[in-house]
C-alpha positions as CSV (number, residue, x, y, z in Angstrom):
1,X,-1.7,60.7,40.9
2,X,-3.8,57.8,42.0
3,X,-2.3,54.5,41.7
4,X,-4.4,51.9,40.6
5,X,-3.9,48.6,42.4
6,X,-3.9,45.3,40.2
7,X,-5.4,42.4,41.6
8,X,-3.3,38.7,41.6
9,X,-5.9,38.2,38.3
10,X,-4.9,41.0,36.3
11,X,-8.3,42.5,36.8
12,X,-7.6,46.3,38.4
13,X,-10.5,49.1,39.2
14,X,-11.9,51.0,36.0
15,X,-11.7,55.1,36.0
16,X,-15.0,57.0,36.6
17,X,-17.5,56.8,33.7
18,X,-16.0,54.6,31.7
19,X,-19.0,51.8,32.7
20,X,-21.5,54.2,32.1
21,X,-19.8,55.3,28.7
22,X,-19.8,51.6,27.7
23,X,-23.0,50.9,28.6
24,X,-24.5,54.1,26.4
25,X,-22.5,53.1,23.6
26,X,-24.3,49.7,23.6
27,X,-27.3,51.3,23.9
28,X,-26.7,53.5,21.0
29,X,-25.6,50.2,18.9
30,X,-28.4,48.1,20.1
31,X,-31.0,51.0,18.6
32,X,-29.3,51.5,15.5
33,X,-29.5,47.9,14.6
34,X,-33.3,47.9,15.8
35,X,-33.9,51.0,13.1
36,X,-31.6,48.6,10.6
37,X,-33.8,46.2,11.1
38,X,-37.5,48.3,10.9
39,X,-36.4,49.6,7.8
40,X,-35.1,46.6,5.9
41,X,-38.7,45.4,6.8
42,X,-40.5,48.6,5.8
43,X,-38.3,48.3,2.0
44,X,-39.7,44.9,1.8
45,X,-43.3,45.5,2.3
46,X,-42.9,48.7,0.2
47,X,-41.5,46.7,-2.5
48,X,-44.2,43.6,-1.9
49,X,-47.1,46.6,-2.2
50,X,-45.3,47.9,-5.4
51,X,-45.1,44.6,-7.1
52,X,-48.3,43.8,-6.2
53,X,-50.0,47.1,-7.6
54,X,-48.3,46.9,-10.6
55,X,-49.2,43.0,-11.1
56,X,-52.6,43.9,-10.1
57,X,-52.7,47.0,-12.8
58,X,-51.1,44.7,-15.5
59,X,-53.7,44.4,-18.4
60,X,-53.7,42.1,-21.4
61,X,-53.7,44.6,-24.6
62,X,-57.1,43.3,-24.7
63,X,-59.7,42.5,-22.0
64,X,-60.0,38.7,-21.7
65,X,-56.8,38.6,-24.1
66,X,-55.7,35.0,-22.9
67,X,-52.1,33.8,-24.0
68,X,-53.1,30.1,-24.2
69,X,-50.9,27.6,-26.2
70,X,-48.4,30.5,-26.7
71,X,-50.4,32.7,-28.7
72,X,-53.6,35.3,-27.7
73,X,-57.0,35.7,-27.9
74,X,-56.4,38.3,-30.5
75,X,-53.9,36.5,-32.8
76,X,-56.2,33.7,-32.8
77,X,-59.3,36.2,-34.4
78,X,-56.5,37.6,-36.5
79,X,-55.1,34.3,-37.9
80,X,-58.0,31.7,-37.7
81,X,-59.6,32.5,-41.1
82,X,-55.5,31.7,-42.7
83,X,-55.7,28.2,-40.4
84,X,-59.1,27.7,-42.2
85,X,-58.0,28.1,-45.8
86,X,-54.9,26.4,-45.2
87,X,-52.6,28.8,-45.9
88,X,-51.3,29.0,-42.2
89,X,-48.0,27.8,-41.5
90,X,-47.6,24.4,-39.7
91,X,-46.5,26.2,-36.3
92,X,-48.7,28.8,-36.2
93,X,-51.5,25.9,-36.6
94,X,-50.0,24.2,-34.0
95,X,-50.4,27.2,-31.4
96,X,-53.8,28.0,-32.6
97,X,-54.8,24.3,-32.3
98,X,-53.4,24.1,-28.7
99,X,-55.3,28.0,-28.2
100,X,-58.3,26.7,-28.9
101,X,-58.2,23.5,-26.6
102,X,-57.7,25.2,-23.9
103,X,-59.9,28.9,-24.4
104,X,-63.5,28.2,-24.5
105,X,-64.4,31.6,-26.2
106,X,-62.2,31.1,-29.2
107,X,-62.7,27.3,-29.6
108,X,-66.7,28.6,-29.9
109,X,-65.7,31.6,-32.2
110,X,-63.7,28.9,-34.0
111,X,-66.5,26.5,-34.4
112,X,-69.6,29.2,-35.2
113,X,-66.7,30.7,-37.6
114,X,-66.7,27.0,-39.2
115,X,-70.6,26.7,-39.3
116,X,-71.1,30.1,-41.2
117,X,-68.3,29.0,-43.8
118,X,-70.4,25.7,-44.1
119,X,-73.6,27.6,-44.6
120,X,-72.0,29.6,-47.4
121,X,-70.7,26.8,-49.1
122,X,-73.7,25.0,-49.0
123,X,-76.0,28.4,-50.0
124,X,-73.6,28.9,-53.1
125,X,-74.0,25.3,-54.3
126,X,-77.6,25.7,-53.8
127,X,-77.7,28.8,-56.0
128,X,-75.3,27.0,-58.4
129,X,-77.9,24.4,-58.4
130,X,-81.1,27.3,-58.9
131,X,-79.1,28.4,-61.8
132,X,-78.7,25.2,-63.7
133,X,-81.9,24.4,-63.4
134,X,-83.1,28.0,-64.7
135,X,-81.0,27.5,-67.4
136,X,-82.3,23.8,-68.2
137,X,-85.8,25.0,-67.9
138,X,-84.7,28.4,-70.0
139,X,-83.2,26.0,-72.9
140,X,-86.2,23.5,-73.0
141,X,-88.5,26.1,-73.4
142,X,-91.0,25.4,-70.4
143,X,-92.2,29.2,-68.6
């Protein structure tokens, strides 16, 4: 048996190996928190390219189907002619009103939609008009 011999310090020689065992076990550590680290960073970017694809693939239901004021491009077409008679609710006027200040596409739709109701209103009273006057010139005879 080899007796070791303790210095005045408390520090004493180490047995054969055990420095070399230590410093492979560090060695070992130090790499697995270097492949820790890779692949924390390689889930990341995977996840960053998966969010991005799947933002990037994310369509309206509709091609150029805007959600302005709260309410699309399609509910707008859908719901206008109601908002024209009148018979749309207040909020549902409200969004459309707020769509339409802020898309130009359906604020024109909107406005050519009001310019052919215009023209029919004003070609009916015109045919009214046609009519009465037949009819006058019908009663009073004249060919």
């Amino acid at each position: 048996m080899v007796k070791q011999q303790i210095s005045e310090d408390g520090w004493g020689p180490c047995p054969k190996g055990t420095l070399t065992g230590l410093s492979v076990a560090l060695k070992r550590r130090a790499r697995w928190q270097q492949v820790q680290q890779a692949s924390s960073l390689v889930a990341v970017l995977l996840l960053a390219v998966a969010a991005g694809t799947w933002f990037a693939n994310r369509q309206p239901t509709h091609p150029e189907d805007y959600p302005y004021g709260g309410i699309t491009c399609t509910e707008v077409r859908d719901s206008l002619p109601q908002m024209m008679s009148g018979k749309a609710d207040e909020s549902l006027a409200t969004r459309i009103k707020a769509h339409l200040a802020e898309c130009p596409r359906c604020a024109e739709m909107a406005r050519r939609m009001k310019e052919q109701e215009m023209h029919a209103v004003v070609g009916r009273s015109s045919r009214n008009s046609d009519r009465r006057q037949s009819a006058v010139l019908l009663a009073s005879g004249a060919p």
